[in-house]
C-alpha positions in Angstrom: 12.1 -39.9 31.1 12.6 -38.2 27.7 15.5 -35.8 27.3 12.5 -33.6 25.0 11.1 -30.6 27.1 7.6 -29.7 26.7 6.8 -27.3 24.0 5.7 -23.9 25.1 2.8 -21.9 24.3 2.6 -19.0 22.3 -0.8 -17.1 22.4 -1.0 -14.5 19.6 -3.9 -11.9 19.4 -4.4 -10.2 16.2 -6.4 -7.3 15.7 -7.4 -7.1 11.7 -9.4 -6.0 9.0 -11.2 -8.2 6.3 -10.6 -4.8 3.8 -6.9 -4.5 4.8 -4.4 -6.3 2.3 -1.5 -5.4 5.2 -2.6 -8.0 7.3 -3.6 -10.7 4.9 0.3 -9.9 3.9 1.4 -9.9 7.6 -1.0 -13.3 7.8 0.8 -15.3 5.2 4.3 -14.3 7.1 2.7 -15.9 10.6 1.4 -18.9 9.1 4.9 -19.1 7.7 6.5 -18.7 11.0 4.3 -21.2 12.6 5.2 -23.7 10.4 8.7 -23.3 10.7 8.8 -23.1 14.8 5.7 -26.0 15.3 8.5 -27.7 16.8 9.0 -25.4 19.7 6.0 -24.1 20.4 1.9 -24.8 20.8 0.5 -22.2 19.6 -3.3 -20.4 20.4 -3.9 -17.5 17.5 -7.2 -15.4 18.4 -8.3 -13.1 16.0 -10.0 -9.9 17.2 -11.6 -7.5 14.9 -11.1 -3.8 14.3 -12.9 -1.6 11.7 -10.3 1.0 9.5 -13.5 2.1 8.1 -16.5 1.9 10.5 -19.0 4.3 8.0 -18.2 2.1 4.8 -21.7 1.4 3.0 -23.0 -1.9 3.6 -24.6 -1.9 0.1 -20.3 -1.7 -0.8 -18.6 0.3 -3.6 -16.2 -0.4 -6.3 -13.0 -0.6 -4.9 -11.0 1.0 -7.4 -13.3 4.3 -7.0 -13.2 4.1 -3.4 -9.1 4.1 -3.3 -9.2 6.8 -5.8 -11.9 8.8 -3.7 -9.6 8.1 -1.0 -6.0 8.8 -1.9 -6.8 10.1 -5.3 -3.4 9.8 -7.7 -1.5 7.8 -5.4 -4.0 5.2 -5.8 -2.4 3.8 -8.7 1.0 3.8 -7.3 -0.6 1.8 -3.9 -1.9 -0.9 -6.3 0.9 -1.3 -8.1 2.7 -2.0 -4.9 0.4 -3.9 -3.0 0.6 -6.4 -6.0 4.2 -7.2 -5.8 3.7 -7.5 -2.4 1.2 -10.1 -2.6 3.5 -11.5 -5.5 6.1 -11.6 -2.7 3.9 -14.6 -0.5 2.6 -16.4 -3.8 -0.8 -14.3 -4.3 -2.7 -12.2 -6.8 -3.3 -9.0 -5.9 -7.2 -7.9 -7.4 -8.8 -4.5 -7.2 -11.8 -6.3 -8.9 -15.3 -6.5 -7.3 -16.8 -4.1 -3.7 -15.8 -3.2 -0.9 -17.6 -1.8 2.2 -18.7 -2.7 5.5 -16.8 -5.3 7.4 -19.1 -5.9 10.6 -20.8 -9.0 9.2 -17.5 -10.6 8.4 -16.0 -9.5 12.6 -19.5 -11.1 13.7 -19.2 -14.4 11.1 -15.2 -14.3 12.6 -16.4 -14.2 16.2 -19.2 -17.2 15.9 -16.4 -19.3 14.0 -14.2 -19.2 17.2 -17.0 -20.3 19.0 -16.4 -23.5 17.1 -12.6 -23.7 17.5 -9.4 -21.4 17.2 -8.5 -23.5 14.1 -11.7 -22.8 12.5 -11.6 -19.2 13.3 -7.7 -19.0 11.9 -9.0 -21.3 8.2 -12.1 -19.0 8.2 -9.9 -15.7 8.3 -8.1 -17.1 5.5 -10.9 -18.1 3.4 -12.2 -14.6 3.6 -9.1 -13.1 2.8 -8.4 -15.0 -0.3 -11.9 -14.1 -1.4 -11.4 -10.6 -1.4 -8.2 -9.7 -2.0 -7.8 -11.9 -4.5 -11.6 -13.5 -6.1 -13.2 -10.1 -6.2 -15.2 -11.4 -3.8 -17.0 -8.4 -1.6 -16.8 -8.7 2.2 -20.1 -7.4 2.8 -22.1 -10.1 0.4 -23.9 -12.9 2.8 -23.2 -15.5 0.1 -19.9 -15.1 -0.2 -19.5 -15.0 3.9 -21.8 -18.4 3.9 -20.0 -20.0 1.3 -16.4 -19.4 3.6 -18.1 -20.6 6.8 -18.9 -23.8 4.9 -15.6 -24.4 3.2 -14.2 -23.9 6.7 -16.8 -26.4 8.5 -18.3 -23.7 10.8 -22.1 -24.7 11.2 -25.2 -22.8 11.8 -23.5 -19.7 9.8 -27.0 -19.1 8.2 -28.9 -18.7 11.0 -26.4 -16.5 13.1 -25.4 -14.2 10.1 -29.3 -13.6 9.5 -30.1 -11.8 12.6 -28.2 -8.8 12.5 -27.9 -8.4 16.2 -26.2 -11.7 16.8 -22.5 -11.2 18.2 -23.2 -7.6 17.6 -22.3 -6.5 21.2 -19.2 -8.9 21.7 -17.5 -7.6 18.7 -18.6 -4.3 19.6 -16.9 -5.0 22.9 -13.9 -6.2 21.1 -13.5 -3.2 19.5 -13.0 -1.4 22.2 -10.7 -3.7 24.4 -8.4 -5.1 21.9 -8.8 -2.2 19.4 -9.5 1.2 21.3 -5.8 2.1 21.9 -4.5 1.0 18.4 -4.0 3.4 15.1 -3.4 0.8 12.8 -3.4 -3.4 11.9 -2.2 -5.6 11.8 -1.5 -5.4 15.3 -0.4 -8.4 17.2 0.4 -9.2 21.1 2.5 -12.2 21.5 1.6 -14.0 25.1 0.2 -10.9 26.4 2.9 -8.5 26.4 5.4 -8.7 23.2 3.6 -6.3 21.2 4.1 -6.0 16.9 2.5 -4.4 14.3 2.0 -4.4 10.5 2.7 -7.3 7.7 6.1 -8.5 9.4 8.4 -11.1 7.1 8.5 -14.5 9.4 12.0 -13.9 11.0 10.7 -10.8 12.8 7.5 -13.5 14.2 10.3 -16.0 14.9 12.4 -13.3 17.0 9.1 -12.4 18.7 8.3 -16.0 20.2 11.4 -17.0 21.1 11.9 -13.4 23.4 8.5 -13.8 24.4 9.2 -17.2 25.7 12.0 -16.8 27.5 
């Protein structure tokens, strides 16, 4: 027999936003965390959706204008921070390009984990460094398509074209993993360690090791 003991597992749920730069930030951190700890641990990441603005026109808007619409002169200041955050984990903040309506990226995020946690965790990533960073807008079928292929996710097309498909589950989703949370990133390690926001990878580190023991 080996002196090794079998690694544990660590199931993470994350409830997120495609529009919300806080958990792309708070994603970058995890992945860093995982990397550091694959060692120790098997871990399952599922990611569950949740909608910070559920009226946001489908047709999108300019982002700048909506911020500014939204938290009128601060908005300058927010930028302004949000890209030395992103600085922080090696990205490029942009404010370029839309934004609007998420559900079509929650229902592409569901399919992909039809297809495997790993695609659903590459796909989340793809989608995020579109945005954020491409002024890609979340709401634009090509740009969703284009992800799902990068990723390997199959039958995208045809799913994403009939806008009731996965409709109901992430509808359900909302409700179960997002109805009795304020804001995201929110994340429950192995059911019952519970964190929230963009957390640097020492706090994620902390957070597997209690919840293991």
């Amino acid at each position: 027999m080996s002196g090794t003991s079998e690694k544990k597992l660590v199931r993470i749920d994350v409830s997120s936003d495609t529009v919300c730069p806080w958990c792309f930030v708070g994603k970058k951190n995890l992945d860093k965390a995982i990397a550091a700890s694959n060692d120790k641990y098997n871990f399952e990441i599922i990611w569950h959706p949740f909608q910070l603005n559920p009226d946001a026109p489908k047709e999108g808007i300019d982002k700048r204008e909506y911020y500014r619409r939204k938290f009128g002169s601060q908005s300058v200041r927010m930028e302004a921070r949000m890209s030395e955050v992103f600085k922080n984990v090696g990205l490029e903040y942009s404010l370029s390009g839309l934004t609007g309506n998420t559900m079509d990226s929650h229902r592409l995020i569901y399919f992909a984990r039809q297809q495997g946690l790993d695609k659903q965790h590459d796909l989340v990533e793809e989608l995020n460094i579109g945005y954020f960073t491409q002024g890609k807008y979340i709401g634009d079928h090509k740009f969703l398509l284009e992800s799902a292929a990068k990723v390997g996710i199959e039958g995208a097309d045809e799913f994403l074209k009939d806008p009731n498909n996965g409709l109901r589950e992430v509808e359900e989703e909302l409700k179960t993993y997002s109805g009795n949370i304020t804001g995201v990133p929110y994340y429950v390690i192995n059911g019952n360690h519970k964190l929230s926001g963009g957390q640097p990878p020492e706090v994620f580190l902390r957070a597997f090791q209690v919840a293991t023991t």
